[in-house]
C-alpha positions, 0 to 999 in steps of 0.5 A: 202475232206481231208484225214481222219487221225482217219480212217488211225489211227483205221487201223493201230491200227487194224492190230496192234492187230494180233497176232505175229509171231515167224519167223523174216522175216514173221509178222505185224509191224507198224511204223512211221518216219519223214523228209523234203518234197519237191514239184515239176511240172516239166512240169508246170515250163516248161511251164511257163519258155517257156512263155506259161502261161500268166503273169507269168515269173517265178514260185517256190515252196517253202516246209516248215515244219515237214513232216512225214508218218505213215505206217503199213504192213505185210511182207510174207517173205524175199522178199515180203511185203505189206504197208499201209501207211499215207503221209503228205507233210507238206506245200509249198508256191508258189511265182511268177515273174509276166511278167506284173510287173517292180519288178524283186523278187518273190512275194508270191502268196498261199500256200497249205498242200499235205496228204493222203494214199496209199497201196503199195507193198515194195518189197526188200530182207531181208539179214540175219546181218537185213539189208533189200534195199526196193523199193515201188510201189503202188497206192494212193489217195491224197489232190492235190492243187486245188482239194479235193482228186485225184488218185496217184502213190505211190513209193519209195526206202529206207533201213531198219535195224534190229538189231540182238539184237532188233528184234521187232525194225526196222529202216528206212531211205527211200525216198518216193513219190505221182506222181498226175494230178493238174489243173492249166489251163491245167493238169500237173504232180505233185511231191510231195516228202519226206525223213524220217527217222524211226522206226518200231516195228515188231509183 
């Protein structure tokens, strides 16, 4: 089943709730951004470059649309934080190159949306002019092409910004992504990927 966007927002506005906290590098925040996403199975084009899939001489995939993240988190100090967060991937349309037809163009074949939520830990180091290099790495569980909702890989790299000025903002520019299993004929690795950038506000 999809995701539950009502669920994802009453959590975040759970821990939007706490209390707040007076040291800069220790506290809740909540933020949001967006970007363009991108959507990739390395060893599925393998395959159908190597003519292993029959029918099919070329295949692409085509991302479209606004995509964006919600997340929440607490950070325990300069280094450690731990995240919650909404992903959604906007959509990708696939086109093919059938081997079987005389027409050498593309023709489009489907197309499909990538959402869901992971839990992961942004680990990086607070500098004290308020920038912050981060990476993530966690676990997810997202709607997969083909399939209701599958465990992922959750990971990313980006920067956050705090002001000197403004320190209950954040701002972010990051890159983050869900690594998955899909079936199409037999199991692949997929990629589903975004750059946003955003901001944050901190309790």
């Amino acid at each position: 089943m999809k995701i539950n966007t009502l669920a994802c927002a009453f959590i975040i506005s759970t821990i939007a709730a706490a209390p707040a906290f007076a040291d800069a590098n220790k506290g809740f925040y909540i933020g949001g951004g967006v970007g363009a996403a991108a959507f990739a199975s390395p060893d599925l084009e393998d395959d159908v470059d190597d003519g292993d899939i029959d029918g099919v001489d070329d295949i692409n995939f085509d991302s479209s649309g606004l995509a964006y993240n919600l997340y929440a988190g607490y950070q325990f100090n300069r280094v450690v934080a731990l995240e919650l967060s909404y992903n959604n991937y906007a959509d990708t349309k696939i086109s093919a190159r059938s081997s079987i037809s005389k027409s050498s163009s593309s023709i489009p074949v489907g197309k499909f949306s990538t959402d869901g939520m992971s839990l992961s830990a942004n680990l990086g180091y607070t500098f004290d002019n308020g920038l912050r290099p981060f990476a993530l790495a966690g676990l997810g569980y997202i709607d997969a092409p083909n399939d209701d909702g599958v465990a992922s890989f959750h990971g990313g790299l980006g920067l956050d910004y705090t002001p000197t000025a403004l320190q209950s903002l954040t701002f972010r520019a990051a890159y983050q992504f869900d690594a998955y299993e899909i079936d199409a004929d037999d199991d692949y690795v997929a990629i589903s990927g975004m750059i946003t950038a955003g901001v944050a506000y901190r309790f």
